[in-house]
N, C-alpha and C positions, 0 to 999 in steps of 0.2 A: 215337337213335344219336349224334348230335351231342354228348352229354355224355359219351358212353363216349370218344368222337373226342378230348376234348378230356382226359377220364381218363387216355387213352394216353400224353400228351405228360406230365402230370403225374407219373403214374407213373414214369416213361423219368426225369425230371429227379430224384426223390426217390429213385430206388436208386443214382444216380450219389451224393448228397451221402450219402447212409446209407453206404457204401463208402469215402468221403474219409479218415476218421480213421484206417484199417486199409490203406486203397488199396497192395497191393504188398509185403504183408506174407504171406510163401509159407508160412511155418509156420503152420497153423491151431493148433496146441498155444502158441503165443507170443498167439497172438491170444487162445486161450481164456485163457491163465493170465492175463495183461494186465489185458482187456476183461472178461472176461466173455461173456454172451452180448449181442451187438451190436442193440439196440432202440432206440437214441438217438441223434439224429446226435453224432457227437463230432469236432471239432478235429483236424486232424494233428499226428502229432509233429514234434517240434525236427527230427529225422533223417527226416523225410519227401519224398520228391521234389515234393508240396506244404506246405513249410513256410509260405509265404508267404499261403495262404488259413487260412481260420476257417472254425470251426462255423458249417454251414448254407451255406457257400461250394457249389463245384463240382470236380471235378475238370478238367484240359484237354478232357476228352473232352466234358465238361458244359457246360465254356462254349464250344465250337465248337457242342452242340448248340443253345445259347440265341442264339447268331449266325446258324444257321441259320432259328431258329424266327423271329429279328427279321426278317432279310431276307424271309423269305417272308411276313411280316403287313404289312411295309410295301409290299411288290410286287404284295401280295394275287395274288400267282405265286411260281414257283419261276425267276428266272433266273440262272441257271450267274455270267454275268459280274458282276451285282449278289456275290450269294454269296463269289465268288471277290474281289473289293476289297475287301471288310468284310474277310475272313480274313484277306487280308496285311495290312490296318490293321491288327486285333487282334494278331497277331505279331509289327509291328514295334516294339512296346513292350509287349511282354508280360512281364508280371512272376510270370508261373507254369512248371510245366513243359512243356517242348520236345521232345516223341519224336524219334524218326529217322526217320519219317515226313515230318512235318512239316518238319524239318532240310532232308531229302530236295526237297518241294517246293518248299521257300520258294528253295532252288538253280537250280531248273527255272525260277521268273517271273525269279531274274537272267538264265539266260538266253534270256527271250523268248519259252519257249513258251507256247502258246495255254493256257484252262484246259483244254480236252479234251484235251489230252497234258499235262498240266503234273504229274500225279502221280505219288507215286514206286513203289519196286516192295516196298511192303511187303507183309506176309501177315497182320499183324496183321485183327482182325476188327472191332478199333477204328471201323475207317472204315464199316462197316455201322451200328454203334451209336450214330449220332445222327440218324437215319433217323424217328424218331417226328414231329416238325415235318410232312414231308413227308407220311406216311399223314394224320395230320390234315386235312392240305390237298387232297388228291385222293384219298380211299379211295371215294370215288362212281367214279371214273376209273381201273379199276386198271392200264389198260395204258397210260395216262397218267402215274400213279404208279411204275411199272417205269420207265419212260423217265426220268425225275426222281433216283429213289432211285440208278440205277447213274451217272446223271451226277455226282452230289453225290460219289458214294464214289468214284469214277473221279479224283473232282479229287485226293485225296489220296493213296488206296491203287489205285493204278493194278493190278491183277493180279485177271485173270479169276474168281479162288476167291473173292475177298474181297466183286468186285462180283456175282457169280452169288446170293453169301451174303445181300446187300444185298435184292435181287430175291426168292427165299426168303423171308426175314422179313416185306418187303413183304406178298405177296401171301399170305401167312399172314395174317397182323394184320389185312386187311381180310375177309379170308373170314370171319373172326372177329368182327368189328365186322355183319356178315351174317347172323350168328348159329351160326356154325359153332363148335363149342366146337375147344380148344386142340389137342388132338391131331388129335384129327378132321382137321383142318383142313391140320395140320403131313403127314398120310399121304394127302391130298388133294393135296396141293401136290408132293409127292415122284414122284406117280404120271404127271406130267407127262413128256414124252419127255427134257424139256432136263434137269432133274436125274433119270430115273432112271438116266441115264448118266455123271453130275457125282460127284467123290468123299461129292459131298453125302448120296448115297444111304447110304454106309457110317455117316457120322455120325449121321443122323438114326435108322438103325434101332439104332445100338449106344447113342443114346442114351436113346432108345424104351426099349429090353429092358432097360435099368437102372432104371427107373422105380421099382421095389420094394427096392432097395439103397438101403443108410444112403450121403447126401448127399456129407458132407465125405470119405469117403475114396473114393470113386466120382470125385469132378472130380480129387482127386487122382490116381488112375490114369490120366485122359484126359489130366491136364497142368494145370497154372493159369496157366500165360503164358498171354501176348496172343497167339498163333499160330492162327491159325483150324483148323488139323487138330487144336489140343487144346482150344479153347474152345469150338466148334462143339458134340460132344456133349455140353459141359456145360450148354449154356443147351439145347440138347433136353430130360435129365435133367430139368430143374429145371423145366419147364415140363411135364413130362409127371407127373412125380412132386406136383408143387404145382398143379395147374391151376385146384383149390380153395379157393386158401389163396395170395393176392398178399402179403398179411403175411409167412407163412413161406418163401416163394418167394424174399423180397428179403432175412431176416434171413440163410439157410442160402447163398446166393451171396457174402457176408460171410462168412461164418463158414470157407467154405471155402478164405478167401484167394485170395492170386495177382489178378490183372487183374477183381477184382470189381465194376469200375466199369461196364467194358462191356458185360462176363456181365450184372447185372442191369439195365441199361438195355432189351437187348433181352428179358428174361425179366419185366419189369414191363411194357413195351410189350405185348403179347401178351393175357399176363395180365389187364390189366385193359380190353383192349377186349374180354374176356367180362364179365366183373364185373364194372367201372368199379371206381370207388377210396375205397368206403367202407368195404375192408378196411384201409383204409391207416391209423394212426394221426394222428390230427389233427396231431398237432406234426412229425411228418414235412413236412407242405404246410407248416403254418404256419413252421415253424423255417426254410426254403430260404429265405437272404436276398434272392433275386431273386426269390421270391412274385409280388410284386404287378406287375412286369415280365412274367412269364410267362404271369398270367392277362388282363392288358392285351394281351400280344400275342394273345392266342388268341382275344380278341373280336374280333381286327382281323381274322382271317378268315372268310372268306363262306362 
């Protein structure tokens, strides 16, 4: 179980850079005429809201995830205020992109508040999607790991959908890492009192029922922004549709455009705490310039 644990994280980091070159590129017809079909990590463009990284880099959402994954190897814990210092070090010279999110919080430590209130009121689903670090560390603990997962997202995306979403994928991923296969798992977790009452329940089952629709124009109808009522079904979809196949799981979340850095973080996380990550292309692991940091950190947990 322990390699699948440590799969997961891997995963979550490699669909974030496989999405870098294209990150936020809505037309999938620009993508395909462009790219191609996207199997290699590639570079962003000159015109990219990550200009500033390279092939194999991360996107923001990637390196908050890899801040997270440090803090918790060097804590060998999750704590909130560690986390929360690294983050605003990393953004006070940060030379990548800057959501409104972010903008939003970094407002809140000027003025004062604690990290438990310090996050702002985005809806993005961003703040769920660096959540792998954490399963890693506590999926023996899952109600331990709940308690962790809505802290972490709380610091940034303060707003009940986003951290409910957080808790969701959580306790999926471990059911899963349990041996509960992906869906299974996802309609396990739904049956729960607290989301079948959450608009979580609508997502999950309309992303359920698309399961056998063609990919890219399926997320397009749910939406390809960052907004959790249009991302939410689409990392269902893609997980429900690919539960077999982590390869095509992370190519067609690309391909579909829009905020595919998130989409496959949490759609590689999942996935490969059933199958671990020998579906993954070798140079997908090898080509991530923080490789050899990320598999350092992951030894550094117990």
């Amino acid at each position: 179980m322990k390699e699948k644990a440590d799969g997961l994280v891997i995963a979550a980091f490699a669909a974030d850079s496989l999405a870098l070159g294209v990150h936020w590129i809505y037309n999938p017809k620009k993508i395909e005429e462009k790219f191609g079909r996207v199997e290699s990590l590639l570079p962003p463009q000159p015109d990219s809201f990550h200009s500033a990284r390279r092939q194999g880099d991360f996107t923001h959402y990637g390196d908050q995830m890899l801040l997270l994954l440090e803090s918790v190897s060097k804590q060998n814990s999750f704590d909130l205020k560690d986390f929360s210092r690294r983050w605003q070090e990393m953004f006070a010279d940060y030379d990548g992109y800057v959501d409104g999110a972010t903008r939003k919080t970094l407002a809140s430590y000027k003025k004062g508040k604690l990290p438990e209130n310090r996050g702002s009121d985005s809806d993005d689903l961003a703040g769920a999607s660096r959540i792998a670090p954490l399963v890693r560390a506590y999926y023996k603990d899952v109600e331990g790991l709940v308690e962790k997962v809505r802290a972490q997202t709380a610091m940034t995306h303060n707003t009940e959908e986003v951290v409910d979403a957080a808790e969701f994928f959580a306790r999926v991923t471990a059911q899963v890492l349990s041996g509960t296969a992906p869906v299974k798992a996802m309609k396990k977790v739904l049956e729960t009192e607290k989301f079948e009452i959450s608009p979580m329940a609508a997502w999950v089952q309309k992303g359920l029922a698309s399961a056998e629709k063609e990919t890219v124009e399926t997320i397009g109808d749910f939406g390809r922004s960052c907004h959790i009522g249009e991302m939410f079904p689409g990392v269902v979809h893609l997980i429900a549709k690919y539960e077999d196949d982590l390869k095509e799981a992370l190519v067609q979340s690309v391909m579909a455009g829009g905020d595919s850095a998130a989409r496959g973080s949490l759609v590689g996380m999942v996935i490969a705490a059933h199958w671990g990550i020998d579906d993954l292309p070798e140079e997908w692991i090898d080509g991530m310039r923080a490789k050899d940091r990320i598999f350092s950190l992951l030894s550094g947990i117990s």
